[in-house]
N, C-alpha and C positions, 0 to 999 in steps of 0.2 A: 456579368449580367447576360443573360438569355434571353429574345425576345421572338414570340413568332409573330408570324405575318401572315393573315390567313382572306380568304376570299374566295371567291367562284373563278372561275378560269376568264380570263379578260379583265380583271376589276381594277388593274395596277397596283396591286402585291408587289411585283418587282421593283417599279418605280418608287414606290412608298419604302420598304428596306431600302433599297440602293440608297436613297434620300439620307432615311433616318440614321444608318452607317457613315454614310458621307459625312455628317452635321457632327458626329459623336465619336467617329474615326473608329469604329471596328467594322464588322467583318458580315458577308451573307455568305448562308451557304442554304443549297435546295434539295431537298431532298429525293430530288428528281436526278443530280448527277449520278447517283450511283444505277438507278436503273439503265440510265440512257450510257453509259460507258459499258457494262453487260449486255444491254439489247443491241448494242454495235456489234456484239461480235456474234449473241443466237442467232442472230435473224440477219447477220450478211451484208449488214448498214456502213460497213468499216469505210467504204468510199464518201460519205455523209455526212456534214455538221450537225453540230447539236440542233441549229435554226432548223435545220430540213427536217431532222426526225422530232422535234416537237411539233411540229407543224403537220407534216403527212401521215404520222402516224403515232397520233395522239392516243386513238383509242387501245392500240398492241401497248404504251406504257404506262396507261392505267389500270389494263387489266393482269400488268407486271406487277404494281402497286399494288393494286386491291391481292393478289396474291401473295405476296410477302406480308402482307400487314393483317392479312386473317391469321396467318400463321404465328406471327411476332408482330405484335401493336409498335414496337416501341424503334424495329430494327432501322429503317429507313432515317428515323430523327439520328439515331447515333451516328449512323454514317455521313450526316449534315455536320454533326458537332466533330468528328473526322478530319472534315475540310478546314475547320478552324486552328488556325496557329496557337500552339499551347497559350500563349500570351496573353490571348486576346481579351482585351477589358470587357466590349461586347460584341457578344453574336446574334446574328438576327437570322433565323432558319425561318425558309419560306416551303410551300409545300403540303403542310398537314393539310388534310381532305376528309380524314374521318374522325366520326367523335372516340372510338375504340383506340386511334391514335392519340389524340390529345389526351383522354382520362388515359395513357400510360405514361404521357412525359408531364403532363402538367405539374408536377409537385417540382420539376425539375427546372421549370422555367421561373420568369420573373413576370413574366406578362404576356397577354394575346392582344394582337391589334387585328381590327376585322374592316378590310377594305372593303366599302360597301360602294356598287355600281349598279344604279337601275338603268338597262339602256342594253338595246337589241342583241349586241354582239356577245352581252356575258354569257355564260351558261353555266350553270349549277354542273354538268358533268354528271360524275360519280364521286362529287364531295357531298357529303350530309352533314355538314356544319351549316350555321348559320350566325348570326348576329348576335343571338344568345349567348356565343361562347367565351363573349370577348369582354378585355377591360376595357377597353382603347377603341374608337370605331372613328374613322378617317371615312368622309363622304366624298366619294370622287364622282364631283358634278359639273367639272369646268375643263378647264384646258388641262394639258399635262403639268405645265408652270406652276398653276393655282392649285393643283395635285401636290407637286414638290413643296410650295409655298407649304399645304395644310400639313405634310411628314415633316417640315422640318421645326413647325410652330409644334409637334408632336414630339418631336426628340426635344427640343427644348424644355418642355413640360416634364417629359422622362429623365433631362437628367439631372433634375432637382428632386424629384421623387430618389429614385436610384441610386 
């Protein structure tokens, strides 16, 4: 099973996969390692965690992103399903941003869950997805806890469907 995790940047995507993985015992993978392991070595980051270059230079690996995925919608997801162990019952790939991404892997997935955050620090970015896109829609209106709580009463839900 394949599941993405999608949202605006700040929404708790992360915490929401990591959750839902945790609960169902597979696996995340982002489709942002592949850019940030290449932009460590263009741009001279080799001294750098992953934390520092998503953090200071957010907007250099978006517009790494947006230029691989005009070229190839689909290439960035493969590289997420990459990270995953042949094994794995499921994967949760986090990351998609544009809908030219999702209309090329969507037939391939099992479901979208769309973490939705209204509150100062999210930013839409340079994702053009929204709310629309999704089966699944996780409202992250509480603490981090009551976040986990609603992923995991989510994975639960999923793996009766599933």
């Amino acid at each position: 099973m394949i599941l993405l995790v999608c949202g605006y940047d700040r929404s708790g995507k992360d915490a929401v996969a990591e959750t839902i993985a945790d609960t169902l015992d597979g696996q995340v993978a982002n489709t942002s390692t592949w850019i940030i392991e290449h932009a460590r070595e263009w741009c001279g980051w080799t001294d750098y965690d992953d934390a520092w270059i998503k953090i200071h230079q957010r907007d250099t690996l978006r517009n790494i992103g947006d230029s691989v995925t005009a070229v190839h919608p689909e290439f960035l997801f493969d590289t997420a399903l990459n990270q995953l162990a042949p094994d794995c019952g499921l994967g949760i790939v986090t990351g998609i941003r544009h809908k030219a991404e999702l209309d090329a892997v969507r037939d391939g997935c099992d479901g979208v869950i769309w973490v939705q955050r209204n509150h100062p620090d999210v930013q839409r970015g340079n994702c053009d997805l929204d709310v629309g896109c999704a089966d699944h829609v996780i409202t992250n209106d509480g603490t981090l806890e009551e976040l986990q709580g609603k992923a995991h009463a989510m994975a639960r839900q999923l793996s009766y469907v599933g």
